[in-house]
ZASENU-110984 format. One record per residue (C-alpha): residue number from 1; residue in one letter; x, y, z. Coordinates in nm, 4 decimals. Example, Ala and Ser with C-alpha at 12.3 -4.5 7.8 and 13.67 -1.06 7.14 Angstrom:
% residues 2
 pos code     east    north       up
   1    A   1.2300  -0.4500   0.7800
   2    S   1.3670  -0.1060   0.7140
***
This chain:
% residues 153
 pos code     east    north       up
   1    X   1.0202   0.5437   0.8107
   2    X   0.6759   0.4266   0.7323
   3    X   0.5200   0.3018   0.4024
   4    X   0.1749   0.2918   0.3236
   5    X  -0.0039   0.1532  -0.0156
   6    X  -0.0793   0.4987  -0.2012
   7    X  -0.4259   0.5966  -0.2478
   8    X  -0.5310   0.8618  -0.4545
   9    X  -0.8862   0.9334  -0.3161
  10    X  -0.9991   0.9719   0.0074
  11    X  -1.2941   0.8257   0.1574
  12    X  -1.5073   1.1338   0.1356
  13    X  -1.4582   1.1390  -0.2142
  14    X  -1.5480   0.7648  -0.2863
  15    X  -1.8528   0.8232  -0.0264
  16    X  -1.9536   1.1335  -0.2604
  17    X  -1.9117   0.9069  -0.5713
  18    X  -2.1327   0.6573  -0.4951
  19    X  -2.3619   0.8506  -0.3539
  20    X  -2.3934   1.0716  -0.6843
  21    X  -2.3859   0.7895  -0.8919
  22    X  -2.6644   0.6224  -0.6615
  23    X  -2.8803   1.0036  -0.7512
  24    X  -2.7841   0.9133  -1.0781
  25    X  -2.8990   0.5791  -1.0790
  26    X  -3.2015   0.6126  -0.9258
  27    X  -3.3066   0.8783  -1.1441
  28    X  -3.2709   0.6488  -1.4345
  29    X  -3.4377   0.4062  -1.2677
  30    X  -3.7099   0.5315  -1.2298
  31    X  -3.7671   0.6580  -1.5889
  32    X  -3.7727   0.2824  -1.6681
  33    X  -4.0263   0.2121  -1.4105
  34    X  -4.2371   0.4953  -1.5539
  35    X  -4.2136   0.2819  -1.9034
  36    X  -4.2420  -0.0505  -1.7489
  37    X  -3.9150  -0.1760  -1.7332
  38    X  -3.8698  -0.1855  -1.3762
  39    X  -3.6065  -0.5216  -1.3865
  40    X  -3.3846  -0.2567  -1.4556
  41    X  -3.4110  -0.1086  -1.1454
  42    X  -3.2282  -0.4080  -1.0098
  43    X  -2.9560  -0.4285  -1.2275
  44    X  -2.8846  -0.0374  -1.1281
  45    X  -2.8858  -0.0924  -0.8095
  46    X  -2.6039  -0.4068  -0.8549
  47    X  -2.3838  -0.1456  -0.9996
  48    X  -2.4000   0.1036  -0.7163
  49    X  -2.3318  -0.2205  -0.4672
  50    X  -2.0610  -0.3326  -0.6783
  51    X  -1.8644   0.0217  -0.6970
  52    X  -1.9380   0.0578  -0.2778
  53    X  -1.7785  -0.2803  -0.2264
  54    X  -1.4513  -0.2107  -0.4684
  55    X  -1.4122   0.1081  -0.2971
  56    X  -1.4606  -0.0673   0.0812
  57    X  -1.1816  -0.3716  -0.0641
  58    X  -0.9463  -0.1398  -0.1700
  59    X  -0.9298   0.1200   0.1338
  60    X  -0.9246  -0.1914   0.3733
  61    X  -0.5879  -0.3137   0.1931
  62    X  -0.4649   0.0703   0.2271
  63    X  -0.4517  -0.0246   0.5847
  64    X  -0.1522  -0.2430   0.5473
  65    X   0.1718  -0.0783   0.6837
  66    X   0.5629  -0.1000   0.6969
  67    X   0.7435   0.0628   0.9585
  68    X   1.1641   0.0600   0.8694
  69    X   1.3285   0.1604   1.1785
  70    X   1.6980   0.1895   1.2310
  71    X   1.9092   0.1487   1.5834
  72    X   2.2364   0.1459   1.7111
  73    X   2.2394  -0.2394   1.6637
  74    X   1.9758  -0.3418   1.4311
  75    X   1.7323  -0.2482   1.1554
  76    X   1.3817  -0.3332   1.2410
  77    X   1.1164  -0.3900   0.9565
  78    X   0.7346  -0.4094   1.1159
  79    X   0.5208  -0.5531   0.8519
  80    X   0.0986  -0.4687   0.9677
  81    X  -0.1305  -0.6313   0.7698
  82    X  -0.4507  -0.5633   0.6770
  83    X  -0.6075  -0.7952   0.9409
  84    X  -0.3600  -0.5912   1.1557
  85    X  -0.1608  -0.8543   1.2448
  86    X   0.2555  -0.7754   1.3306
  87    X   0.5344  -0.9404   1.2488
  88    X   0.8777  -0.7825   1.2933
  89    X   1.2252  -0.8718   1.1071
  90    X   1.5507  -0.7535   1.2272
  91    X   1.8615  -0.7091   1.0795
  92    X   2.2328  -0.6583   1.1850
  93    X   2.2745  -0.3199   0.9661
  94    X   2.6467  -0.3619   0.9314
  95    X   2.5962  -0.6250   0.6788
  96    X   2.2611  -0.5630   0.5355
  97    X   2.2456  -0.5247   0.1564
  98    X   1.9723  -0.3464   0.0039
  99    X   1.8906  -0.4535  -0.3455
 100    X   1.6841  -0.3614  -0.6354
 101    X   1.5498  -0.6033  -0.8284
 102    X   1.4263  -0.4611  -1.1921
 103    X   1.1817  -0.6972  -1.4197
 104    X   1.0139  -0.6563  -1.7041
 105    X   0.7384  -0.3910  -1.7671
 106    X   0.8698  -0.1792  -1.4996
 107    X   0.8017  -0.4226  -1.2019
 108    X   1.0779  -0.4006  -0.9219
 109    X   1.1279  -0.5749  -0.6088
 110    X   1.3330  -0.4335  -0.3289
 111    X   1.4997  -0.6917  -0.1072
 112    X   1.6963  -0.6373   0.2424
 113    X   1.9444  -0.9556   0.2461
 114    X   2.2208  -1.0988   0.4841
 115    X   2.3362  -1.4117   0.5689
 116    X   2.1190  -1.5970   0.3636
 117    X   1.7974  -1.3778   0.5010
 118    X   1.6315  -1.2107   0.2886
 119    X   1.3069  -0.9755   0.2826
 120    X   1.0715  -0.7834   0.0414
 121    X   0.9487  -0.4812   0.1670
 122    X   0.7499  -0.2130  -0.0155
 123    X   0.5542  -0.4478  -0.2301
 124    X   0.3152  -0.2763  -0.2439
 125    X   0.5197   0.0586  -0.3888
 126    X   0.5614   0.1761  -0.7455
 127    X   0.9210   0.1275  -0.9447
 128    X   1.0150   0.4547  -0.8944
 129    X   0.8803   0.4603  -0.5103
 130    X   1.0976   0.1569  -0.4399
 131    X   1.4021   0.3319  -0.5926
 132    X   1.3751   0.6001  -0.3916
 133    X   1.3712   0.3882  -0.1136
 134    X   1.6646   0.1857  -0.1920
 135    X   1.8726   0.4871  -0.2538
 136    X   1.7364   0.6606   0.1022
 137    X   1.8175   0.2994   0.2562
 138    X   2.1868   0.2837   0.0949
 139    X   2.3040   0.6398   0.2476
 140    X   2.0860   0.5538   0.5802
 141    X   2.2654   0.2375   0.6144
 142    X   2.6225   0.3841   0.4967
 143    X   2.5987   0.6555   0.7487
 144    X   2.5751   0.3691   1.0015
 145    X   2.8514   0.2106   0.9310
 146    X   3.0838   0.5240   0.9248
 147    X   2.9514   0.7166   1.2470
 148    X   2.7427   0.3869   1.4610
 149    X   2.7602   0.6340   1.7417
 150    X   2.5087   0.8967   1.5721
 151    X   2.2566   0.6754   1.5631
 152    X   1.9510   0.7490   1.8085
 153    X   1.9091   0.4815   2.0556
***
């Protein structure tokens, strides 16, 4: 199972943004240069960097991953981050817990604890995403420990 941050637009659609809103800009711009107010030209042009570089932060955090992966003897979490650097958990699924923490104003945490061990994963998930989750781990992790054997090596 893999998790990912969501993202609701794609690249193209952030390039086609800014580039519109750099038209858009421009155009603008240079109806105050016509007038003489050409300083404003600047402070346009610090809005169209400023939108390129939120969109460039927040699809380089979208590369983040976490990959759940369940054996015969352990459970495997393999946390990417956005640097793309791995670091891998395991966990004895026989006595793994999965937990749902619930705050307040709808903020969750989902934990993976055993002896003492314990893990956040989907942090970057909604409430309801990490609910789902739990539930999906709960039956995943039941299953193993009625039938071990039908677990894929």
């Amino acid at each position: 199972m893999n998790l990912f941050p969501p993202r609701s637009l794609s690249r193209r659609a952030a390039r086609n943004i800014v580039l519109f809103l750099a038209g858009l800009t421009t155009t603008i711009g240079f109806i105050f240069w016509s007038i003489g107010a050409w300083p404003v030209i600047g402070f346009l042009g610090v809005d169209v960097l400023l939108l390129s570089l939120a969109f460039h932060f927040s699809f380089r955090s979208a590369r983040q991953e976490e990959r759940i992966e369940l054996g015969r003897a352990n459970l495997r979490v393999t946390r990417i981050s956005v640097r793309g650097e791995r670091q891998e958990f395991d966990f004895q699924p026989y006595w793994l817990r999965v937990e749902l923490e619930r705050g307040e104003d709808e903020q969750s945490a989902l934990f993976l604890r055993t002896h003492g061990k314990s893990l956040e994963i989907g942090q970057f998930l909604g409430a309801d995403e990490k609910e789902n989750l739990a539930e999906k781990l709960e039956a995943v992790l039941r299953q193993t420990r009625c039938n071990p054997a039908d677990i894929p090596v």
